[in-house]
Residue frames as qw, qx, qy, qz and C-alpha x, y, z in Angstrom:
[[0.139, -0.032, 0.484, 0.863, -63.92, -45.47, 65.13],
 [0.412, 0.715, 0.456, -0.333, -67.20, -43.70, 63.86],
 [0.433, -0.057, 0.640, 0.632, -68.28, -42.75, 60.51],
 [0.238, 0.507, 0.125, -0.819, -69.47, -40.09, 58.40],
 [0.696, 0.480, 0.381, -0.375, -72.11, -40.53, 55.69],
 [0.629, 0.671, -0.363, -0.148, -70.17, -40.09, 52.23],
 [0.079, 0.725, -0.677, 0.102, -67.44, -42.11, 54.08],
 [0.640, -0.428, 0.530, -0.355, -68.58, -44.99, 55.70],
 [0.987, 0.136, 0.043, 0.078, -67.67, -47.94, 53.15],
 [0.489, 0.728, -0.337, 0.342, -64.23, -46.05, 52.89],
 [0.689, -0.523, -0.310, 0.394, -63.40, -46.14, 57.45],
 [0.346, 0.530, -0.127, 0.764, -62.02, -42.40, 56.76],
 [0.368, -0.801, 0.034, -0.470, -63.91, -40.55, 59.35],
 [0.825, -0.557, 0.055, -0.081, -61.80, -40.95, 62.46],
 [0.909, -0.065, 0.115, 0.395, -58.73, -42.19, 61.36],
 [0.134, -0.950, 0.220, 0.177, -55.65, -39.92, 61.65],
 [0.896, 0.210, 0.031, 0.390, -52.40, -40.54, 60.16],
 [0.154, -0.974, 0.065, 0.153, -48.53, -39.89, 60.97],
 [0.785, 0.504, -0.317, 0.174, -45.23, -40.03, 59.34],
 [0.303, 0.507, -0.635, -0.498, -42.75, -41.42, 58.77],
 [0.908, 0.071, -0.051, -0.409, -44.44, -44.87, 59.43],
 [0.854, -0.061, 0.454, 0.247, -41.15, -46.95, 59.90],
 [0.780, 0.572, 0.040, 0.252, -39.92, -45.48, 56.47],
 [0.638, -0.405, -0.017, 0.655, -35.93, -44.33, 57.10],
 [0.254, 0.924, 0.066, -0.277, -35.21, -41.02, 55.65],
 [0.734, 0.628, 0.157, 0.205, -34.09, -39.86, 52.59],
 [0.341, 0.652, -0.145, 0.662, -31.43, -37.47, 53.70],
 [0.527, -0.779, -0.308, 0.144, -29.99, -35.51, 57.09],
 [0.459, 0.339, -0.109, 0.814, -27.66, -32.57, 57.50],
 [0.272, -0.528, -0.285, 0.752, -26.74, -29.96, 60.29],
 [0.248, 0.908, 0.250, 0.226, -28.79, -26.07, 59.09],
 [0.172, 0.748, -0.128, 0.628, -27.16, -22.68, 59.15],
 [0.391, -0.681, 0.262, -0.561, -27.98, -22.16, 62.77],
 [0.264, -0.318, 0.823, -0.389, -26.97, -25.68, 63.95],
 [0.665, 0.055, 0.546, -0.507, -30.30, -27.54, 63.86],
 [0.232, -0.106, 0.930, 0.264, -30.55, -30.84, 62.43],
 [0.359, 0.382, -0.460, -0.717, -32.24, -31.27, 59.17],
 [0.301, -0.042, 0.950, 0.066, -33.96, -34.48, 58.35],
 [0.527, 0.207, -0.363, -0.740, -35.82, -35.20, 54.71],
 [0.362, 0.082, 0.911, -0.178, -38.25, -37.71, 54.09],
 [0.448, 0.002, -0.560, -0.697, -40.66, -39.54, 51.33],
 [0.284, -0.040, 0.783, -0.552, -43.96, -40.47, 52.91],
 [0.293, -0.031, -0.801, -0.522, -45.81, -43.12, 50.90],
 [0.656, -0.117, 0.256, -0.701, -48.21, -43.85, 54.03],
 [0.862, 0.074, -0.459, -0.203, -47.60, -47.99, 52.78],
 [0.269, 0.313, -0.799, 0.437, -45.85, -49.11, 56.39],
 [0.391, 0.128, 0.494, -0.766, -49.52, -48.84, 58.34],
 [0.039, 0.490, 0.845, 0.210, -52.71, -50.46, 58.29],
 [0.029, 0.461, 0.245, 0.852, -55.03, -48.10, 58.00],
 [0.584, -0.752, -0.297, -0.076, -56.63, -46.37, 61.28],
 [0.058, -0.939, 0.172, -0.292, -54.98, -44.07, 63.84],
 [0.865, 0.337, -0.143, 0.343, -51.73, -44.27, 64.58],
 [0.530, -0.689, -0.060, 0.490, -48.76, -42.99, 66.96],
 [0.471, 0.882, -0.024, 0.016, -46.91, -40.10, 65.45],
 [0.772, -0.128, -0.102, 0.614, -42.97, -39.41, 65.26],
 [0.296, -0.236, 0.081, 0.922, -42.53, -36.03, 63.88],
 [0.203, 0.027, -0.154, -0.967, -45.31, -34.61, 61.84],
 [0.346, 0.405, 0.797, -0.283, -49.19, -35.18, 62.60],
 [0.083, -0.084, -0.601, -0.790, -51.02, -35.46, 59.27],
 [0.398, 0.278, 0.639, -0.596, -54.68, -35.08, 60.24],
 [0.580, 0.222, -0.693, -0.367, -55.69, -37.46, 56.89],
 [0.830, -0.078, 0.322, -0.449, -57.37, -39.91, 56.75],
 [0.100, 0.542, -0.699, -0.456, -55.71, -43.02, 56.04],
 [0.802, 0.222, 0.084, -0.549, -56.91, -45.35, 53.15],
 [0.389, -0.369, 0.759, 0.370, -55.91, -48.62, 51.71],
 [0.664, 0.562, -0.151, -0.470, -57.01, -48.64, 47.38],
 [0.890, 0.278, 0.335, 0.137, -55.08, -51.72, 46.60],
 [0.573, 0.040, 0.599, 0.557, -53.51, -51.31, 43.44],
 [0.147, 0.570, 0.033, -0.808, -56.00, -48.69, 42.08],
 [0.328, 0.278, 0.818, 0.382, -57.77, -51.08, 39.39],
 [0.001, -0.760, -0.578, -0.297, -60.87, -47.96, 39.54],
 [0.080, -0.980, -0.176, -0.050, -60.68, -44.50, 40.25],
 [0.309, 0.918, -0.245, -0.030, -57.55, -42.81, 40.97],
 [0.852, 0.078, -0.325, 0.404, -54.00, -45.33, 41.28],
 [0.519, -0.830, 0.111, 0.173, -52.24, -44.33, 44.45],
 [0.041, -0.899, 0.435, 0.034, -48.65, -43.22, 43.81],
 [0.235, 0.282, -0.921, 0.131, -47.23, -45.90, 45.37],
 [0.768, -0.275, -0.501, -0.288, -49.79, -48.96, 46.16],
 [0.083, -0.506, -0.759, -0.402, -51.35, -49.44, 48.43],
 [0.190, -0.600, -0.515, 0.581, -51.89, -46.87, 51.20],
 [0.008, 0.667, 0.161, 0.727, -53.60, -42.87, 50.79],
 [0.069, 0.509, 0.620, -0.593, -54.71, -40.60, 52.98],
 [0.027, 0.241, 0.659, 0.712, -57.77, -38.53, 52.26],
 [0.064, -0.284, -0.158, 0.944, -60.37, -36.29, 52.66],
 [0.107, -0.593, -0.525, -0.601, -64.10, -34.96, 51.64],
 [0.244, -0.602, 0.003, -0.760, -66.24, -32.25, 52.93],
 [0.762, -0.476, -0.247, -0.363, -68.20, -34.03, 55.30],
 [0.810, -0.106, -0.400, 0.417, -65.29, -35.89, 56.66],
 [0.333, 0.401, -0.205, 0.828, -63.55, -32.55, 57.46],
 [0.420, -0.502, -0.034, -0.755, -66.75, -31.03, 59.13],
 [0.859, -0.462, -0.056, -0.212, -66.59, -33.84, 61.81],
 [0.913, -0.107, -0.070, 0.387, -63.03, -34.64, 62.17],
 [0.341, -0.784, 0.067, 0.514, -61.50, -31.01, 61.91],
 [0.040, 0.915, -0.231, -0.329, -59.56, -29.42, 59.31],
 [0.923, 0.219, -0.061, 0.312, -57.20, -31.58, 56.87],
 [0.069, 0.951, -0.272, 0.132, -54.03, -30.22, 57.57],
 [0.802, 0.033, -0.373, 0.465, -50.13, -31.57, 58.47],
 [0.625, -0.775, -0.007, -0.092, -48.83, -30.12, 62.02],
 [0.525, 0.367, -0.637, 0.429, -45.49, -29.70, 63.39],
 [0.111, -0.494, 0.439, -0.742, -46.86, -28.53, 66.58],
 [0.746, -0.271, -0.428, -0.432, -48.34, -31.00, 68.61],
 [0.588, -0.717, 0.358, -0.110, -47.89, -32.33, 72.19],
 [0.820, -0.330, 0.422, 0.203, -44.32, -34.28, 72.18],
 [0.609, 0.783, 0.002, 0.125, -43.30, -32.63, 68.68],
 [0.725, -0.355, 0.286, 0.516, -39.44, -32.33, 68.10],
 [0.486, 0.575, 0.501, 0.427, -40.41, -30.32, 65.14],
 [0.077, 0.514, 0.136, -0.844, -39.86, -26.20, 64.89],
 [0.523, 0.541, -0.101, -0.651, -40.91, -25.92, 61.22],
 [0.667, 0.154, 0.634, 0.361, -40.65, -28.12, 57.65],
 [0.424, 0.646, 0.093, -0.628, -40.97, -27.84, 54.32],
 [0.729, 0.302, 0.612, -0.048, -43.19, -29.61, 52.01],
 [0.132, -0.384, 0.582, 0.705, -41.82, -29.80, 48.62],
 [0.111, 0.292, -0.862, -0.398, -44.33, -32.30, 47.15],
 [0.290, 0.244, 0.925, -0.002, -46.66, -34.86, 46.40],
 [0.115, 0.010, -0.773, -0.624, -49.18, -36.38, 44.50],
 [0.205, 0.168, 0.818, -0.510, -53.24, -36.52, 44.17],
 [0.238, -0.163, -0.569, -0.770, -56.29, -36.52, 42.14],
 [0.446, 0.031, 0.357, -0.820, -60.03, -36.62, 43.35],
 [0.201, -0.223, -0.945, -0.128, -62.77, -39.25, 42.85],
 [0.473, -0.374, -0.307, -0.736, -66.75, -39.00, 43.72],
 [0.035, 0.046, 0.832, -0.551, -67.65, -39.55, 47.37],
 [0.788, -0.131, -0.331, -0.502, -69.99, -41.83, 46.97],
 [0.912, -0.274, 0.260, -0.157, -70.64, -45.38, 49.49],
 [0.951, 0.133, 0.179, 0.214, -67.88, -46.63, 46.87],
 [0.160, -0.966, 0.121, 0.160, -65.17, -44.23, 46.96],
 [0.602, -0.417, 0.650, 0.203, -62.25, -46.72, 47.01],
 [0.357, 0.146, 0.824, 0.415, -63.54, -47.74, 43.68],
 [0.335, 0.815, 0.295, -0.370, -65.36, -44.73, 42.67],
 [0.540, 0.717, 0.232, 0.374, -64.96, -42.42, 39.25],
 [0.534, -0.334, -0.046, 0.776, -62.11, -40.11, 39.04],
 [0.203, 0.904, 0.335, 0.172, -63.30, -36.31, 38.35],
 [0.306, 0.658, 0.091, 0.682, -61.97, -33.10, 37.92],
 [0.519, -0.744, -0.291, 0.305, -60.83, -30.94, 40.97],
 [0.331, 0.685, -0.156, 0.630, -59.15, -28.09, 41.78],
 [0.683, -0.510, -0.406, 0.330, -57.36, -27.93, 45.80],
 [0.179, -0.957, 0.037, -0.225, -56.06, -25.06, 48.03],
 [0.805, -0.145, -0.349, 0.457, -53.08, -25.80, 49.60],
 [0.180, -0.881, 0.116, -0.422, -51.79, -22.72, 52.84],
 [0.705, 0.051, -0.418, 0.571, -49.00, -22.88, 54.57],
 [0.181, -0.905, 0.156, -0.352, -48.65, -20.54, 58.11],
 [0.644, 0.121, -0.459, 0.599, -46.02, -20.25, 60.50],
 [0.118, 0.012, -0.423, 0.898, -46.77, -18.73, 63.89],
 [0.284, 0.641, 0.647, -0.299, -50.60, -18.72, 63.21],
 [0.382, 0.665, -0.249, -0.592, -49.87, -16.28, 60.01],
 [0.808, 0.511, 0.294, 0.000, -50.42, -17.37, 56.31],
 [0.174, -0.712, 0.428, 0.529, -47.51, -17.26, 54.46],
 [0.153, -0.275, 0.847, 0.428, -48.11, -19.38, 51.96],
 [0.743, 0.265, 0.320, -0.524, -50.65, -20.12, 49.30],
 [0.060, -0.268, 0.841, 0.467, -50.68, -22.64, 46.04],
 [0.771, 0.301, 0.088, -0.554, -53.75, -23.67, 44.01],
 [0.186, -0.188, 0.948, 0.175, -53.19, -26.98, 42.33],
 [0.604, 0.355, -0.195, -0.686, -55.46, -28.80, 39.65],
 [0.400, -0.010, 0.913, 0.080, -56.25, -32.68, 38.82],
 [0.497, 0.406, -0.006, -0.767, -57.54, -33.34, 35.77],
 [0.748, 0.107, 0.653, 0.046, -58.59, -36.86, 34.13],
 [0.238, -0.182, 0.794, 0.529, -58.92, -35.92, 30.86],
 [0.468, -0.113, -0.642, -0.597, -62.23, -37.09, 29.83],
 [0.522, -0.203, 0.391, -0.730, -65.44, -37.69, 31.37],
 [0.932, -0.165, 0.016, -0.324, -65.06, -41.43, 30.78],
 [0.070, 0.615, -0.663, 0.421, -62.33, -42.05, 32.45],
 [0.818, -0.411, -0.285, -0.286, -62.48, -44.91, 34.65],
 [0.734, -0.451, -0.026, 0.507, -59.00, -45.02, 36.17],
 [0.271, 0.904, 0.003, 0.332, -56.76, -41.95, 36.67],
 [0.536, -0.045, -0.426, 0.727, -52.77, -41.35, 37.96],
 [0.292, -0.751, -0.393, 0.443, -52.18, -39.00, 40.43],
 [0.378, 0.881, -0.029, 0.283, -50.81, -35.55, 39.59],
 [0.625, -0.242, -0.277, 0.689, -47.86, -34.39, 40.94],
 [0.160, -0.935, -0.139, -0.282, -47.74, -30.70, 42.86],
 [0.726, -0.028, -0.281, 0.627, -44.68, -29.23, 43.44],
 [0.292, -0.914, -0.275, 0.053, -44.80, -26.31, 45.95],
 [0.274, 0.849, -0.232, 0.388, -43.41, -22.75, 45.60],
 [0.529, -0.044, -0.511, 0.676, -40.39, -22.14, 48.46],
 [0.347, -0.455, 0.230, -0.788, -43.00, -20.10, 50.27],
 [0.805, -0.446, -0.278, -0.274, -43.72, -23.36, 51.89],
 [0.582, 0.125, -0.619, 0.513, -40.29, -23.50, 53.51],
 [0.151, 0.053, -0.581, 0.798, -40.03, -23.32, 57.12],
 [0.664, -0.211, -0.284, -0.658, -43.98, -23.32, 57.64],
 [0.079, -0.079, 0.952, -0.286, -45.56, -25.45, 60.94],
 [0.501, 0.458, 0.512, -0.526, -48.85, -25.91, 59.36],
 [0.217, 0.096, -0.553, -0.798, -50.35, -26.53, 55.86],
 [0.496, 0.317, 0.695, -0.413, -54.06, -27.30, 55.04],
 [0.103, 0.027, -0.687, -0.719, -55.91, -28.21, 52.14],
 [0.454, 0.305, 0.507, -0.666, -58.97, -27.67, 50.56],
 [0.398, 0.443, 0.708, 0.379, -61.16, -28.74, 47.92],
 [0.080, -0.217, 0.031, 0.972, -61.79, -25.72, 46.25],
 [0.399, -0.106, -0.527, -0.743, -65.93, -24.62, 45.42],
 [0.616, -0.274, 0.382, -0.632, -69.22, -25.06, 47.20],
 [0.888, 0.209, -0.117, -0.393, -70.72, -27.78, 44.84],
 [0.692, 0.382, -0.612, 0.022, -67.64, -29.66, 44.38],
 [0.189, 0.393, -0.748, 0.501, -66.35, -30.06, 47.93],
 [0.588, -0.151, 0.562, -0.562, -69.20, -31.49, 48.97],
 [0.883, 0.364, -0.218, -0.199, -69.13, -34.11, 45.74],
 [0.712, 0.531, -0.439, 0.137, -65.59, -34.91, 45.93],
 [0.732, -0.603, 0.234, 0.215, -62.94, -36.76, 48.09],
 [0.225, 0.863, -0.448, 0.056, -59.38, -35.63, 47.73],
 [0.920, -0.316, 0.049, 0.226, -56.78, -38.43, 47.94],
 [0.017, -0.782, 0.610, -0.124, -52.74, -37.61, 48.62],
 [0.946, -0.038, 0.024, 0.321, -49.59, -40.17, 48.49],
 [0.762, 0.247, 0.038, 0.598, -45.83, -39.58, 48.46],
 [0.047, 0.989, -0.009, 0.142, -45.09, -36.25, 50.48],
 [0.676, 0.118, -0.170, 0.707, -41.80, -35.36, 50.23],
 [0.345, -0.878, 0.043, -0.330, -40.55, -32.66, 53.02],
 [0.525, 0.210, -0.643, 0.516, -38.00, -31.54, 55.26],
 [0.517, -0.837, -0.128, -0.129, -38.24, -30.94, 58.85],
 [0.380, 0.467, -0.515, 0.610, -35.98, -29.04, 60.92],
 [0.744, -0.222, -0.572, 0.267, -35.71, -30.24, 64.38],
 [0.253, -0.950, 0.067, -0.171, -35.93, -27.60, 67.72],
 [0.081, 0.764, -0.561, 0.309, -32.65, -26.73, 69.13],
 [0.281, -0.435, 0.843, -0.147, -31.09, -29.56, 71.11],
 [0.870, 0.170, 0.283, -0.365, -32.83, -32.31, 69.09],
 [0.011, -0.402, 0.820, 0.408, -30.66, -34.90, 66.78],
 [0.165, -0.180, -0.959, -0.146, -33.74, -37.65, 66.57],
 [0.587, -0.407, -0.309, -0.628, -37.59, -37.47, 66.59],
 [0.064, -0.292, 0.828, -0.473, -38.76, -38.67, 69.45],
 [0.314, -0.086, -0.827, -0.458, -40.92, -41.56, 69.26]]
């Protein structure tokens, strides 16, 4: 593992994360055309944190473990994130969730959900100050954009010292989509702030002759 400057008491840089982690899914059913259907809630709390084998979708996040969330923002569901800041991105590639990848069983999903709020990347991140943000979120399919969504986190007050996540619930232009990325949105900020995520809920539909990810 190696480690980028705003990141390095946090172990983000490097570390990749993939679902469903062991967690069993929430739901399965045959689509229109045949292909098998399979929902899932991905809390990211079945892993230690650091890079990981994938089943079905590759989240290129960084996962984190906050505990309980006694300082900055309270993870969804305790104790795992993943996450994101500028710097991290610029050495590790793009934040983004993937159906396509070598050994994928995936043609497309679509993310319905989840939850996140933003904190000062600083040496203390894990236990940093929860600030104001404002993310991108793009969805393509085939290498086209089909999908945008802006999304806001907002504490409240600038002495705040713990903050929940928001929840972001995404238009149905994300359906069927084998790609989404996110940004932090703004020069200044995205080079201040780290973005943390918990709890994506999503289906994936499965290529023709598939019934089960393959592991």
């Amino acid at each position: 593992m190696h480690a980028s400057t705003a990141l390095v008491a946090l172990g983000l840089a490097g570390l990749s994360a993939a679902a469903p982690y062991g967690e069993q899914p929430t739901g399965s059913w045959k689509g229109g055309n045949g292909a098998q259907i399979v929902s899932y809630l991905t809390k990211f709390d079945n892993v230690e944190a650091g890079l990981v084998g994938g089943l079905e979708l590759y989240f290129n996040l960084n996962a984190l473990d906050v505990g309980n969330g006694l300082a900055g923002v309270k993870p969804q569901s305790a104790p795992n994130v993943v996450a994101f800041d500028a710097i991290a991105t610029a050495t590790e590639g793009e934040p983004s969730i993937l159906a396509d990848f070598d050994g994928s069983t995936v043609d497309s999903f679509n993310l319905q959900s989840f939850y996140f709020g933003c904190v000062v990347a600083n040496a203390e991140t894990a236990a940093s100050v929860p600030v104001d943000c404002s993310i991108t979120i793009t969805g393509y399919r085939n290498g086209e954009e089909v999908a945008s969504q802006d999304a806001d986190f907002t504490t409240g007050s600038l002495l705040t010292l713990v903050a929940n996540m928001d929840k972001v619930t995404l238009s149905s232009d994300f359906s069927n989509v084998d790609k989404v990325t996110f940004a932090i949105d703004g020069a200044l900020d995205s080079t201040l702030d780290a973005a943390l995520f918990d709890n994506f809920a999503y289906d994936v539909t499965l290529k023709q002759g598939y019934s089960s990810f393959k592991a």
